[in-house]
TORPA-172020 format. One record per residue (C-alpha): x, y, z. Coordinates in steps of 0.001 Angstrom, whole numbers, plus 500000, padded with zeros to 6 digits. Layout:
XYZ
...
***
This chain:
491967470858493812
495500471062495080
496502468371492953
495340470450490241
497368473557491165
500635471808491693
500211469973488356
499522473953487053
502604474690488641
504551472081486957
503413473163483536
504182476281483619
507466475879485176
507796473486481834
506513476266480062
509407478550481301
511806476691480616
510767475900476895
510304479375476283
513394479983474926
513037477751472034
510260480048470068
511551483228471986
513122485428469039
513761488825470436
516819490089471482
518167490081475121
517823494119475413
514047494400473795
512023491756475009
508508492957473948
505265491371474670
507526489279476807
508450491885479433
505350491277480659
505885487883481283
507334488136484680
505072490231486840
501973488621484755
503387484834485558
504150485935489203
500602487549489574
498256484831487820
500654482163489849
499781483872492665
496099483612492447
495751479836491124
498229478309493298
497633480638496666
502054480033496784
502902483577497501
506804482859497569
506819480620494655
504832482420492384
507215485801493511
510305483677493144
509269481586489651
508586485762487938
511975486936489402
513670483752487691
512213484214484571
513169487624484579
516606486984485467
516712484070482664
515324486405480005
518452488690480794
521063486185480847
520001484495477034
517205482175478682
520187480505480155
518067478852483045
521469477943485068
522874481488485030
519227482823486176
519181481167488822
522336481960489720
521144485875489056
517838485455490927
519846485065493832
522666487387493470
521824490455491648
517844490359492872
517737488928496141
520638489901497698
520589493024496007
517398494017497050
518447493804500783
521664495599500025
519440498759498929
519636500609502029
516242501658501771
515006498234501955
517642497159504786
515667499609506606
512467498869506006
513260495536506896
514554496058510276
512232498717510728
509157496318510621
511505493212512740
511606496651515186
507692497319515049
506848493525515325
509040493595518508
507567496499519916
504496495373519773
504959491857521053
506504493769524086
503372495702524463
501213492579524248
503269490935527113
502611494580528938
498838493723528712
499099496924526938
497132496351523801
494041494563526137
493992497106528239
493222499665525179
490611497142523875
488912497379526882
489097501444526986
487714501727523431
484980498961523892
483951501618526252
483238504142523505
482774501520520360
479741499664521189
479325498642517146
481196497210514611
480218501084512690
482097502548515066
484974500190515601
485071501113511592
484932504550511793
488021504834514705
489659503162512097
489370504526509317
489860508195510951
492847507016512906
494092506345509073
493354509654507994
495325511377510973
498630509493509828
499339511456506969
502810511655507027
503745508242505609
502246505517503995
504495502817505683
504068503863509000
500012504580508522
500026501037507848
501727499747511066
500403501996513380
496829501993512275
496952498204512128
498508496808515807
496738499635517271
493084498663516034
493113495092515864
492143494104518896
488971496196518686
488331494864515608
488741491118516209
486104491897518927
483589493530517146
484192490204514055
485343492329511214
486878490391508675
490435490655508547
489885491357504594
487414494148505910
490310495574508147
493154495437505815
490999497524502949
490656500475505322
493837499988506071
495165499995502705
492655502525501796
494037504859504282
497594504721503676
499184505839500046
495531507684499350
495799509756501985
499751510085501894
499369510605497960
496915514061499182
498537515334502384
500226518727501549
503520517288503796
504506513915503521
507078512208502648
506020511457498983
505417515453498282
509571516132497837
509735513228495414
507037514261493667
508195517658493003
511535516152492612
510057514847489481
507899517726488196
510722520219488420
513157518092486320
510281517723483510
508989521393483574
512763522652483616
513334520735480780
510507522033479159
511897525688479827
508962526105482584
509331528301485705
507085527639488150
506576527482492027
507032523393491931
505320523002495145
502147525297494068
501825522727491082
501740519609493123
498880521390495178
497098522264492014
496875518287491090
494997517748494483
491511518003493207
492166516242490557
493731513389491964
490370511630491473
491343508431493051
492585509046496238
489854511449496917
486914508675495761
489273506429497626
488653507734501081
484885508764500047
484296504837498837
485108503641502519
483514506393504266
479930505757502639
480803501420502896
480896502428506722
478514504909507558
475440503363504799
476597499888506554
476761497819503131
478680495428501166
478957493658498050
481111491348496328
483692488976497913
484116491560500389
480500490539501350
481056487305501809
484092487634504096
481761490056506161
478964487473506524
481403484908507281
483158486815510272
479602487585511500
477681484792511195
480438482343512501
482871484401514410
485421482888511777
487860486360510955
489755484632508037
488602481781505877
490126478481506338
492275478016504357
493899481712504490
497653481850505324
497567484861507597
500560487502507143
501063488077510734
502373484496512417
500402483903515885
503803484403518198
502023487311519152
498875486244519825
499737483490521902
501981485351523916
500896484813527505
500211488168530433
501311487306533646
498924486762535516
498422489805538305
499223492514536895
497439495868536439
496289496514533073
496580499876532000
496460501490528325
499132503589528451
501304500711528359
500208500557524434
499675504139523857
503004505875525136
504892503366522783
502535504267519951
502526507928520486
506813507655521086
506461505997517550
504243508970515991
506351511753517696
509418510419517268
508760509709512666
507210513226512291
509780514867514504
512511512746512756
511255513584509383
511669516691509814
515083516821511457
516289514281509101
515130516615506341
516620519480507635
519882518391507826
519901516616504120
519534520818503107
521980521407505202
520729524283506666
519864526605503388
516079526824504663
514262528215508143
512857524620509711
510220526710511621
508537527953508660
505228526411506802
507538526129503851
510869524984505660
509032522341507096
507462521346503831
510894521335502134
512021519033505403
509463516475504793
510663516462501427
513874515707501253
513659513266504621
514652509852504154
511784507991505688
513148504472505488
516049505310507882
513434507610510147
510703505108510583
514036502434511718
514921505472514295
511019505180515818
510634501936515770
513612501044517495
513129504015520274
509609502960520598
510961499403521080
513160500620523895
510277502755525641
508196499672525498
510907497503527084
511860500206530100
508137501145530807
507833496823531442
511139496361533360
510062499862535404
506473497867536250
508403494963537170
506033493169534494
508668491226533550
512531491173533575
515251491962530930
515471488607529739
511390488265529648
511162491675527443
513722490754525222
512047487358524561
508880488720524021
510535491315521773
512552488219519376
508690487200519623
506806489980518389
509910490194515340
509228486370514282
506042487453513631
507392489682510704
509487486899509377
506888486006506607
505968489565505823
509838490266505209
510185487255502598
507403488350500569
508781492270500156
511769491178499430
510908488976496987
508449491750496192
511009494012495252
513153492064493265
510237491215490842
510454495586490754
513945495267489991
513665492792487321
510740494162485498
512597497319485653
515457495395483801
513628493547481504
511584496875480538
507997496288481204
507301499817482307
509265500954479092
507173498937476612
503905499469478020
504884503345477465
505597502804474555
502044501438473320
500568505004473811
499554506362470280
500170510123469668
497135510081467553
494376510319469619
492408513207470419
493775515386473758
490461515444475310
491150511508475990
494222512536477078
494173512079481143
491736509172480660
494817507019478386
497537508673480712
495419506886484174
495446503738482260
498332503298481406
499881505014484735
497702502268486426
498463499579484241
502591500290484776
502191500743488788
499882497160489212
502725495487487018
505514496906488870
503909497475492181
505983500780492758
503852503984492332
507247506193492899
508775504390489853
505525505019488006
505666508399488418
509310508988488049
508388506491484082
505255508288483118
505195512376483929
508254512697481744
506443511363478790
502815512877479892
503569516285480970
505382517026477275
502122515830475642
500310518054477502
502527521002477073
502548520561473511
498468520523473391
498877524131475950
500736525803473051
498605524795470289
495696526429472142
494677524066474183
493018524462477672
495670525426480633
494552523404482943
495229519974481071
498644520043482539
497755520137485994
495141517347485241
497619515377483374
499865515754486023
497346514372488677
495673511491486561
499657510175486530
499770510584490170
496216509063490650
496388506189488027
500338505004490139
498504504656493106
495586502673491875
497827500305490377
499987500042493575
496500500432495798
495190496939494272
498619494898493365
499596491964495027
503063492814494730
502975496387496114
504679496814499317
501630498753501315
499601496581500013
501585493473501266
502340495336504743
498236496457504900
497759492048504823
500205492085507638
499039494826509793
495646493392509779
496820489687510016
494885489053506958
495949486007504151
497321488555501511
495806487115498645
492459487212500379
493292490744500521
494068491461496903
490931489245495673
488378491169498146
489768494548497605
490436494566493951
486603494926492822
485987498184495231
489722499274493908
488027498779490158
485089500327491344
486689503446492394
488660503744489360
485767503613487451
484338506438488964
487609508067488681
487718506968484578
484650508883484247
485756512338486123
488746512214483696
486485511775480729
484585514266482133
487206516752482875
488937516502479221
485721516756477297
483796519160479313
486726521434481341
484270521072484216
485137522297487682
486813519611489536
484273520459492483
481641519956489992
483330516935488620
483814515278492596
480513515894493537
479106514298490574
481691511214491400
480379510799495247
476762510841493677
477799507780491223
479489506045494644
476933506748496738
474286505095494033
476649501816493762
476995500893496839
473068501713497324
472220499256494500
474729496355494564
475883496894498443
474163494242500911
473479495341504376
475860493139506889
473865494588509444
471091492305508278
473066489542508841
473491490169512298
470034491027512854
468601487566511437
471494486022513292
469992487461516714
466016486393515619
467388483315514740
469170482177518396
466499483879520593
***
């Protein structure tokens, strides 16, 4: 078998290179080929389980497609203009440190004994694998704020109760995943919301529109179909107990033989942590994990706002439901999630030293530690986004927009704009940049159907099928940066992730397909239109989900 993927590998890295013999378009409209590079780097992916590579081989191509299929001078390019690049985007400087910061902090609370001692609290409550669900899966829902730090608090905080209670790691990282940009994409503050209205103001101005910009993102709430089935998708998987699919299988493994990942998985989270020894003695006490945690949480929603506030310079009252709305807005998260994690780092480290649980050089070590763990995530996003920055280049996003027919009827409308929103967000694995590509060329459309006499209210659900259909495509892409730090949080193989989730992602989009259908033919409610969605969940998880609980219960029959 691996023979077989490595000799894959080698053809299509011949393949690449002979491309540019039949290749006939020019260097600034590549066509069907701007597709090649996220496609190669995804399918790569999946055959030959080489994460890097197959990230690496799509940015190369890229670069060689923009530099006349000159394979020399793409390499060169790959490294300079993507790779470096990326990490000179201060953004992504950041977010790197930021999660070298949270990987620290949490290897110091591991050498605390912090992180047992709150596995032994919660066993106290969760006495099920339910329940060690439910905590989290709510835990996701209560950090709204931002997607990137739902993922990486959520995840170090709840994995020890989960390893306990064998949930698969591909069962963790889902409700991780499933809890981070779907929630984020509905919270009425976050840090998406002043993007997003960033964008809607610059298309409805240019359309002549005056509107209350924030009162329109709220209006796209109901109808963001996919978030909302998103969240209702894992609630029913938990509370009817069922499973189907791959996601199955990983379930009956962990259960049946204790075994969290599958053999041959290539976990995102290294085992520095893990094997990180306690000293031996010492009192074990929770809040050594949860004054850290909460220090993170205060100090990113207290930051985000601050930060915020000072990016208006002052124009706005901060105390206000709306001043604080504008503050989340215009925060810059990346640079406030690198202020937590660092002062959570630091309360971690002085609440050890204070204990006399270890000393300066012990807390630092365990901090460089907890960071190594990180190492692999880092690679991968920043390979991550320079396949972003050359598909951006090489204008994938651009020509898949540009396969939309006008001549289709408007009632299909929000149905054509999901796809396509989906299909532009899975190839790019950015739902920002989908939305900042696609509601400039939807929201026009729908405008022009408004003033021909056309139902109102196709706007707003244009407007949140785009919003809906991004985050699909970055919910289930294997190049999407919460989807990559969701593998890590959970210590799950990341392609085991993608291949597991990716049939309940489908799932829910189909459900979400049909609400569209059903809200451009019929103008039904949208409460109508949900309810009639969580019946159509609720009956396919009843007739294709398999009870894990069974599992466990012949599993107990079969050792007494």
């Amino acid at each position: 078998m691996y023979r077989f993927r490595y000799l894959l590998l080698f053809l299509i890295i011949v393949f690449i290179l002979s491309v540019p013999v039949f290749a006939e378009g020019a260097e600034t409209d590549f066509g069907w080929l701007s597709l090649l590079p996220p496609l190669l780097a995804i399918v790569l992916a999946f055959v030959t389980k080489q994460v890097l590579i197959s990230l690496f081989l799509g940015v190369f191509v890229g670069a060689m497609m923009l530099n006349g299929w000159n394979p020399f001078y793409g390499f060169l390019r790959t490294m300079d203009n993507y790779m470096v690049g990326s990490l000179a985007d201060s953004w992504n400087a950041a977010i790197i440190i930021f999660l070298l910061a949270i990987g620290g902090m949490v290897g110091v609370v591991n050498k605390m004994g912090g992180t047992v001692a709150v596995a032994e609290a919660l066993s106290k409550k969760i006495k099920s694998s339910k329940s060690a669900q439910l905590y989290t899966f709510l835990l996701g829902i209560l950090v709204f704020f931002d997607d990137y730090a739902n993922t990486l608090i959520v995840g170090p905080t709840m994995r020890p109760i989960m390893d306990k209670n064998k949930i698969s790691k591909e069962k963790f990282s889902f409700i991780i995943d499933s809890t981070a940009a779907p929630v984020v994409g509905l919270a009425l503050i976050s840090t998406w919301v002043g993007y997003e209205i960033g964008v809607i103001r610059r298309v409805y101005q240019n359309l002549g529109i005056e509107a209350n910009y924030y009162g329109v993102f709220v209006r796209t709430i109901p109808y963001s179909y996919y978030c909302i089935y998103a969240l209702i998708f894992v609630l029913v998987l938990l509370l009817m107990e069922k499973d189907f699919g791959l996601m199955y299988e990983a379930e009956k493994r962990a259960r049946t033989t204790g075994k969290l990942i599958d053999d041959r998985a290539k976990p995102m989270m290294s085992d520095e942590i893990t094997q990180m020894e306690i000293r031996e003695g010492i009192k074990l006490k929770a809040s050594n994990a949860i004054v850290p945690i909460v220090t993170l949480l205060l100090v990113a929603f207290i930051g985000l706002w601050y930060n915020g506030y000072t990016m208006l310079e002052g124009a706005i009252n901060p105390l206000s439901i709306e001043g604080m709305r504008e503050c989340f807005g215009e925060a810059d998260s990346s640079m406030v999630l690198l202020w937590a994690s660092i002062i959570s780092s630091i309360v971690a480290m002085v609440m050890g030293i204070y204990q006399k649980i270890f000393s300066v050089d012990e807390g630092f070590e365990a901090w460089v530690e907890g960071a190594k763990s990180m190492v692999f995530a880092c690679m991968i996003l920043v390979f991550a986004w320079s396949l972003g920055s050359v598909t951006g280049d090489v204008g994938t996003a651009e020509f898949l927009v540009g396969k939309i027919s006008e001549g289709f009827p408007f009632a299909i409308l929000p149905i054509i704009i999901f796809v396509i929103s989906a299909l532009i967000s899975f190839a790019t694995g950015t739902a920002w940049g989908t939305m900042g590509i696609v509601i400039p060329l939807a929201i026009p459309m729908a405008y022009a159907f408004v003033k021909n006499g056309g139902d109102p209210h196709m706007m707003t659900v244009t407007l949140g099928t785009v919003l809906s259909g991004a985050i699909f495509g970055d919910h289930c892409s294997p190049i999407s940066d919460t989807t990559i730090m969701s593998s890590m949080a959970a210590g799950a193989d990341h392609l085991d992730h993608v291949k597991t989730q990716m049939p309940y992602s489908l799932t829910v989009a189909l459900v979400a397909g049909i609400s569209y259908l059903l809200a451009g033919f019929l103008s039904a409610h949208p409460i109508i239109i949900l309810l009639i969605g969580t019946l159509i969940i609720i009956g396919i998880i009843s007739f294709f989900g398999k009870s894990v609980k069974e599992v466990d219960l012949k599993k107990e029959t079969l050792s007494k």
